[in-house]
C-alpha positions as MATLAB code, in Angstrom:
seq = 'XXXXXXXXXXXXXXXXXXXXXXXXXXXXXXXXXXXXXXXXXXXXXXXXXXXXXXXXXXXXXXXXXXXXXXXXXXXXXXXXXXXXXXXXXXXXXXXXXXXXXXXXXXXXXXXXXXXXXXXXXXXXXXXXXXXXXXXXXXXXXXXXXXXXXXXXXXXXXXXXXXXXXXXXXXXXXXXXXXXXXXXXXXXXXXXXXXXXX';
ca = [
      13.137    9.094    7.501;
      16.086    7.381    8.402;
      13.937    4.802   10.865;
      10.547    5.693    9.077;
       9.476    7.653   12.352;
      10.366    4.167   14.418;
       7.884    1.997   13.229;
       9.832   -0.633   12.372;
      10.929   -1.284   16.212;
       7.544   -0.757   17.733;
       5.699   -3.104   14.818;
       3.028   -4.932   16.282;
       3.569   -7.337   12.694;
       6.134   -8.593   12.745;
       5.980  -10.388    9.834;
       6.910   -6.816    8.288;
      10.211   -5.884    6.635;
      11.542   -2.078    6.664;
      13.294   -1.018    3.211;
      14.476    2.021    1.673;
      15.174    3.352   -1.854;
      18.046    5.239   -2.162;
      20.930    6.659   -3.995;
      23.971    6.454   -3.080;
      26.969    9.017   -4.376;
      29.910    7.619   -6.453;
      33.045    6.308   -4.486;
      35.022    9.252   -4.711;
      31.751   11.595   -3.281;
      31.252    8.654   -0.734;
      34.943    8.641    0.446;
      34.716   12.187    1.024;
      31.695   12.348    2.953;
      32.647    9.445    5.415;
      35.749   11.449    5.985;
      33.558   14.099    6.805;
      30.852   11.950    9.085;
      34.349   10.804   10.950;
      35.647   14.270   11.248;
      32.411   15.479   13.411;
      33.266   12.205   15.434;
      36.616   13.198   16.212;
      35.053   17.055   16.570;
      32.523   16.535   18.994;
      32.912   12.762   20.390;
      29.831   11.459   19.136;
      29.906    8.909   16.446;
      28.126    8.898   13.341;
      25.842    6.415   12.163;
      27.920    3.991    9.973;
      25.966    0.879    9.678;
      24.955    1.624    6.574;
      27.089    3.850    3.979;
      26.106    7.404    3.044;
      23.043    7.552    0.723;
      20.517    9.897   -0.027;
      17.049    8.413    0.775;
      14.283    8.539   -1.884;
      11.291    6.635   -0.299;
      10.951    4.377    2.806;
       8.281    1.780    3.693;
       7.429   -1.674    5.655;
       6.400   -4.534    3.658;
       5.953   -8.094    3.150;
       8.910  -10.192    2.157;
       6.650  -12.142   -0.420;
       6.065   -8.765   -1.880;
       9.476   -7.706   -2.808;
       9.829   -9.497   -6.284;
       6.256   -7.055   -7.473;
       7.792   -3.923   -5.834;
      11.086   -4.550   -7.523;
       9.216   -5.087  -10.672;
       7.285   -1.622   -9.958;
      10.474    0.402   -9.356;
      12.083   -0.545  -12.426;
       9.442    0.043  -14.177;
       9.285    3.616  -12.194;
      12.961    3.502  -13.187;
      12.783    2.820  -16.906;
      11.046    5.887  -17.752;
      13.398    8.390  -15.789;
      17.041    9.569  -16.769;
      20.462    9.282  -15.158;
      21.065   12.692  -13.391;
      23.672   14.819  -11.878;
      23.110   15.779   -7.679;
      24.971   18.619   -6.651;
      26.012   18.680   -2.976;
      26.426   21.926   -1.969;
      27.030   23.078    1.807;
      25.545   22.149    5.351;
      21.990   22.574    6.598;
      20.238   21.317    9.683;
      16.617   19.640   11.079;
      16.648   20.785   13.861;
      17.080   19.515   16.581;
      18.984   16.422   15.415;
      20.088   16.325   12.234;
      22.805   18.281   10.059;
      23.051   17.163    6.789;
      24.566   18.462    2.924;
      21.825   20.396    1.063;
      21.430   18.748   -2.495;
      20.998   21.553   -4.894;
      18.288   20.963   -7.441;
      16.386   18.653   -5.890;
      14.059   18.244   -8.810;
      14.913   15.163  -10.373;
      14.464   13.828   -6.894;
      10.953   15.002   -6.821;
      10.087   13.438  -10.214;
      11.208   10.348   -8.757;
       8.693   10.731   -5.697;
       6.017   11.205   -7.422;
       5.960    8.771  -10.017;
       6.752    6.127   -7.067;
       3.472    7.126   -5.698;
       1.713    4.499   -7.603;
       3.559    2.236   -5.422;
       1.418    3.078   -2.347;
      -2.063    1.400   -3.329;
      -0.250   -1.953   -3.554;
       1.750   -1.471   -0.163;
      -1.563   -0.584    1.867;
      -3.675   -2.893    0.191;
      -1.780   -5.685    1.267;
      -1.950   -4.516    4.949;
       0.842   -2.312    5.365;
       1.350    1.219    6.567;
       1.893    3.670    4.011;
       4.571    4.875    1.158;
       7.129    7.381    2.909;
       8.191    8.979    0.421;
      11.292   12.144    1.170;
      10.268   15.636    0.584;
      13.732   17.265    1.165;
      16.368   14.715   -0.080;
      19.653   14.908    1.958;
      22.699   12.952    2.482;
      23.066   12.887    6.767;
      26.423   13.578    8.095;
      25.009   13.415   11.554;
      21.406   12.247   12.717;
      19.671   11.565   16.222;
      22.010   14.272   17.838;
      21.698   15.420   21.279;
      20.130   18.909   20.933;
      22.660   20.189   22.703;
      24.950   18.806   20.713;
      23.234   19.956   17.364;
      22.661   23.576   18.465;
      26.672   23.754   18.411;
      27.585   22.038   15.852;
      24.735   23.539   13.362;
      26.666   27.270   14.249;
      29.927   25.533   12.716;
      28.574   23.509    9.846;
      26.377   26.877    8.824;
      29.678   28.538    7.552;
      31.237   25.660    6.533;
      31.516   24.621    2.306;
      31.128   21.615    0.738;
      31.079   21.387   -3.472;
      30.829   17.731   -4.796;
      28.737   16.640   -7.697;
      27.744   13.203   -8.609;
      25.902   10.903  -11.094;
      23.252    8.653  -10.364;
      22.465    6.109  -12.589;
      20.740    3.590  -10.379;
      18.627    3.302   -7.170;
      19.281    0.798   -4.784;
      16.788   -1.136   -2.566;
      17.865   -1.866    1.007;
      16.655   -3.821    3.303;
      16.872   -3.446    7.090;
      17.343   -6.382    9.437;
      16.032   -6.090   13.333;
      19.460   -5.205   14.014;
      19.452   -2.062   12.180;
      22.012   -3.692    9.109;
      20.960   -2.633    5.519;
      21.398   -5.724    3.230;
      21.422   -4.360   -0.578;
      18.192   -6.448   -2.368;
      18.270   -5.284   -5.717;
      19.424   -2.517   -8.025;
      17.863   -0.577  -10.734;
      19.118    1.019  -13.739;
      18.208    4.303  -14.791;
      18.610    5.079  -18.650;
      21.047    7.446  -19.883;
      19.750   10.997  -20.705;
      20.434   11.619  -24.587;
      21.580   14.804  -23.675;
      24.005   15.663  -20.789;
];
């Protein structure tokens, strides 16, 4: 999900814009998990993705630039009727062959999210794009597009390894993603408070 399966390099329009809808953890979570993404650097020499900062990705799709200002209206109103909500990292987990990642817990509130973004996807395609990607197994990536080699040892190590964090989220954030593979941050959206935490 992290390139929506490479369609955004091999577009034949190109008049098409990649974004993603994502949460990202709070600054303390987020410091910890970059030191962690530049730990398996300095581990096993291959560097981790940092052009854009550690996020957990909700839904993914190409799109017109002329339609951004109805999506953004769609995903708040998506937004507006779902609470603020607590993610609990907790440990490593792998797809293989590329990818090791931190499991989020209770993924649930996550899957609310999905499916109630779903409405999104009859405006996307009828306006001659490709469809909604939406994630069925959020994550947060430490390391993606690995070597297999290179994830085969690495998964035996991050297996036993533990990681506890919990955060808040309390917005989603919609990025967009130049041809140069550089998230620029289009527009946030607030999610309400729960009345009881």
């Amino acid at each position: 999900m992290e390139n929506l399966n490479g369609a955004i390099r091999s577009r034949a329009n190109w008049d098409l814009w990649e974004y993603l809808l994502v949460a990202c953890p709070t600054r303390e979570v987020l410091n910890r998990v970059v030191a962690e993404k530049e730990m398996f650097y300095e581990s096993y020499g291959y560097k981790p993705d940092i052009q854009t900062l550690p996020h957990i990705t909700i839904a993914g799709f190409l799109a017109k630039e002329a339609m951004e200002e109805t999506l953004s209206r769609w995903i708040q109103n998506v937004c507006n009727l779902q609470n603020s909500f607590t993610v609990h990292l907790n440990n490593y987990s792998g797809f293989p062959p590329h990818t090791i990642y931190l499991r989020i817990q209770n993924a649930e509130p996550f899957k609310k999210l999905t499916n109630a973004l779903k409405i999104l996807d009859g405006f996307i395609q009828s306006n001659e794009c490709p469809p909604l990607q939406l994630v069925s197994k959020p994550h947060l990536t430490i390391a993606g597009n690995l070597p297999q080699l290179l994830y085969d040892t690495a998964i035996k190590e991050y297996s036993c390894k533990i990681f506890h964090e919990s955060f808040k989220v309390e917005k989603l954030i919609l990025l967009k993603r130049d041809a140069y593979m550089t998230c620029h941050q289009i527009n946030t959206f607030v999610l309400p408070s729960a009345l009881t935490e």
